[in-house]
C-alpha positions in Angstrom: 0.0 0.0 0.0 1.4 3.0 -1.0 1.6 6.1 1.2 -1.1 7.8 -0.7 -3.2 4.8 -0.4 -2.8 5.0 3.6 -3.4 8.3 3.8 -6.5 7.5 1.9 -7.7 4.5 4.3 -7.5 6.8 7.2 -9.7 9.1 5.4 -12.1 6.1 4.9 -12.3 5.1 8.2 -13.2 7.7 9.7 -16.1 7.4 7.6 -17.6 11.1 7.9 -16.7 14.9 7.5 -13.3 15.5 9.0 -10.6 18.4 8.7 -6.9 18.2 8.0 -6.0 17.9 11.6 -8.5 14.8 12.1 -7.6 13.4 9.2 -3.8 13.4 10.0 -4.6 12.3 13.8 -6.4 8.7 12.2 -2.9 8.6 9.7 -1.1 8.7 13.3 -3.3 6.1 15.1 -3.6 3.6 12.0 0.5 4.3 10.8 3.2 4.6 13.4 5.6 4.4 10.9 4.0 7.5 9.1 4.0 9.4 12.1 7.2 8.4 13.3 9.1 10.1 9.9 6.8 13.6 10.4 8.5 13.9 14.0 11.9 12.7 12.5 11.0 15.4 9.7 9.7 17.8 12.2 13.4 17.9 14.5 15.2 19.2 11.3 13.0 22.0 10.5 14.8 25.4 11.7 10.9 26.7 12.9 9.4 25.3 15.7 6.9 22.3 14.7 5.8 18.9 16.2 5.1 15.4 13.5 1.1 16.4 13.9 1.5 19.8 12.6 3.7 18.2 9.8 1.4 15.6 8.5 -1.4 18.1 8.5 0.7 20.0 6.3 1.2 17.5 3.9 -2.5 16.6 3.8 -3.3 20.2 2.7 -0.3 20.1 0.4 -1.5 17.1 -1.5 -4.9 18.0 -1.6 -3.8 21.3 -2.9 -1.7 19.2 -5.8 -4.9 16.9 -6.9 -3.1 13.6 -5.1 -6.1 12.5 -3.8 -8.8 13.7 -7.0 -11.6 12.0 -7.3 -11.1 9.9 -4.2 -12.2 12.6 -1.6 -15.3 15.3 -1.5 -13.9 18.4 -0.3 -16.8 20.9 1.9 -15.9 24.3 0.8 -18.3 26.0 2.9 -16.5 24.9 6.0 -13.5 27.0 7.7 -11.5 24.8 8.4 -12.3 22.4 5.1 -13.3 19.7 5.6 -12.9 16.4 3.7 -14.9 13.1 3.3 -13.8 9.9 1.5 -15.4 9.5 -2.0 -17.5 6.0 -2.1 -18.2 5.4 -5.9 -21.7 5.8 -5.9 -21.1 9.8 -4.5 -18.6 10.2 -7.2 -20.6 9.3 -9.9 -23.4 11.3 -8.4 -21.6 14.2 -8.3 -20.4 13.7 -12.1 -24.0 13.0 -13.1 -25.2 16.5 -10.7 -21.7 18.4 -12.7 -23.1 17.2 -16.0 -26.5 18.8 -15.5 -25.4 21.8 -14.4 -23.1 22.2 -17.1 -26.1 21.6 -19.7 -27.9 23.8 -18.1 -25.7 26.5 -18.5 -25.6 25.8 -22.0 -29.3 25.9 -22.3 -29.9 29.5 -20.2 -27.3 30.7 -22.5 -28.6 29.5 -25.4 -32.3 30.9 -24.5 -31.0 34.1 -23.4 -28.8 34.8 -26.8 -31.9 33.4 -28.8 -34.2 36.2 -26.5 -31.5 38.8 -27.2 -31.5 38.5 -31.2 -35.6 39.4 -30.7 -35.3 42.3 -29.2 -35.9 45.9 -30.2 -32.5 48.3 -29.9 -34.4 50.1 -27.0 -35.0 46.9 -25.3 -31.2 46.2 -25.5 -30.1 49.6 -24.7 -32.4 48.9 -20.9 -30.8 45.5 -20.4 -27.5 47.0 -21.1 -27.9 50.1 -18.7 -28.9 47.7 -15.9 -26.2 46.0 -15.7 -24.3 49.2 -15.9 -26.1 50.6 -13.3 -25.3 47.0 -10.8 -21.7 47.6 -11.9 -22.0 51.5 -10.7 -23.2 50.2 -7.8 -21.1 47.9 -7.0 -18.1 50.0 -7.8 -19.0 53.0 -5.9 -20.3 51.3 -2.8 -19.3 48.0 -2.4 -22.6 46.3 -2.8 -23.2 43.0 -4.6 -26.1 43.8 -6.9 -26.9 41.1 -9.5 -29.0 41.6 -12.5 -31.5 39.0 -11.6 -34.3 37.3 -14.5 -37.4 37.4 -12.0 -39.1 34.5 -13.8 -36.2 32.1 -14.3 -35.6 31.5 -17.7 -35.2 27.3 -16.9 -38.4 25.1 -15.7 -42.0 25.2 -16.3 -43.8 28.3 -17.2 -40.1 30.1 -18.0 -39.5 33.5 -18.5 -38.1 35.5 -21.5 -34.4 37.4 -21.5 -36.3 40.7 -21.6 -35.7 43.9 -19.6 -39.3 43.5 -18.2 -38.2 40.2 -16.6 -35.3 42.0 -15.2 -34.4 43.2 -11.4 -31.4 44.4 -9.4 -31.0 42.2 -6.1 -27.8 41.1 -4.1 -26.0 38.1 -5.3 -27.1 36.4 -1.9 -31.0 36.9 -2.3 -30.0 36.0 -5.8 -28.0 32.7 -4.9 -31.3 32.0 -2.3 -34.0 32.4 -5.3 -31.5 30.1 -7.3 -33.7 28.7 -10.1 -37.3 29.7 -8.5 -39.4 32.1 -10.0 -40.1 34.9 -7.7 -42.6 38.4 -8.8 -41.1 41.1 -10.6 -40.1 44.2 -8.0 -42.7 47.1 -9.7 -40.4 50.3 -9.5 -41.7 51.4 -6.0 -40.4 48.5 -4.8 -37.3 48.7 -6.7 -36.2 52.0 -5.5 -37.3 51.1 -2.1 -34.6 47.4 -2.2 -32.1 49.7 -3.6 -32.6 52.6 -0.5 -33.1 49.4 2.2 -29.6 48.2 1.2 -27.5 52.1 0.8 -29.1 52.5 4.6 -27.4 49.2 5.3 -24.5 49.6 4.0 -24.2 53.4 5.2 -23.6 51.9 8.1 -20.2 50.9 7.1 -19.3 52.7 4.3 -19.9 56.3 3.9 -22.9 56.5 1.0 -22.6 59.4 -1.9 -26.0 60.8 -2.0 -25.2 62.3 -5.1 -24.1 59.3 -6.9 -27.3 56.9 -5.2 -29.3 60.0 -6.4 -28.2 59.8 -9.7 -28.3 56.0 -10.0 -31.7 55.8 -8.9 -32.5 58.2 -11.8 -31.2 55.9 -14.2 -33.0 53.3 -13.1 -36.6 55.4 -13.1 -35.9 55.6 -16.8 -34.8 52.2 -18.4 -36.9 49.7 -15.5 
């Protein structure tokens, strides 16, 4: 079994979630011999370490080089990561979930260009300035605004790539409606998102009344 291998069988018997430092304290408990070189390796290092810290090291090392791709799932969410062994049924899962996202991509792109070629040059022109206007946004005070199709344009009863389908929300309201269809913000209620997140974020930043001012013009005009 090759050191890879053992590293791997610790991983597997643990049989759950696990960070680096878990990971590397089953290596210790089911490989003396492994844990006896990180110490040896550990005494010749000029900084002060200890074997644990050293095989913890080299589990984030090889992780970080692919040695152990497509044999471990890997929770990015969680600070520390953490990692889990790979049965075959979860990797072939997540290849089959991979693959439909990845069409699906193709397909929302695909709709929206199709959408885009049918529109009037006015219609474009509002689609265009709403983006522009999120990236103004974004630039000026730090938000996260996302052009947002209100009916998603995948599912039953989809919506169109049209700049009456359009809204500005945060990328995290827009990572929450994910593929759902929510109603259409009416301009009232537009202006009124867009003033509920300035007051939050005037709370940290300091907020150009000018440049909101002037924003919220722009979107009066094109929404």
């Amino acid at each position: 079994m090759t050191i890879t291998e053992k590293y791997l069988e610790a991983l597997r018997e643990i049989g759950d979630w696990a960070t680096a430092g878990e990971w590397a304290l089953k290596v210790a408990e089911m490989y003396p011999d492994i844990m006896e070189n990180a110490n040896e390796q550990a005494k010749k290092q000029k900084n002060d370490t200890t074997g644990m810290r050293e095989l913890t090291a080299r589990i984030h090392s090889n992780v970080s080089r692919g040695a152990y791709e497509g044999k471990i799932e890997i929770d990015m969410d969680e600070r520390p990561r953490k990692f889990r062994y790979a049965l075959p049924e979860d990797i072939e899962k997540r290849i089959d979930e991979e693959l439909d996202e990845e069409m699906a991509s193709l397909t929302r792109a695909e709709r929206i260009k199709k959408d885009y070629e049918s529109l009037s040059s006015y219609e474009r022109y509002r689609i265009q300035e709403l983006e522009a206007i999120a990236k103004a946004f974004n630039s000026y005070f730090k938000t996260d605004l996302e052009v947002d199709h209100a009916q998603s344009l995948m599912g039953e009863n989809s919506g169109r790539h049209h700049p009456d389908n359009l809204q500005l929300i945060s990328r995290t309201h827009n990572r929450i409606k994910s593929k759902k269809s929510w109603s259409r913000m009416n301009l009232d209620k537009q202006l009124e998102y867009l003033e509920k997140m300035m007051a939050y974020h005037e709370m940290v930043f300091n907020v150009n009344s000018e440049i909101f001012a002037s924003l919220t013009e722009r979107v009066k005009r094109v929404y």
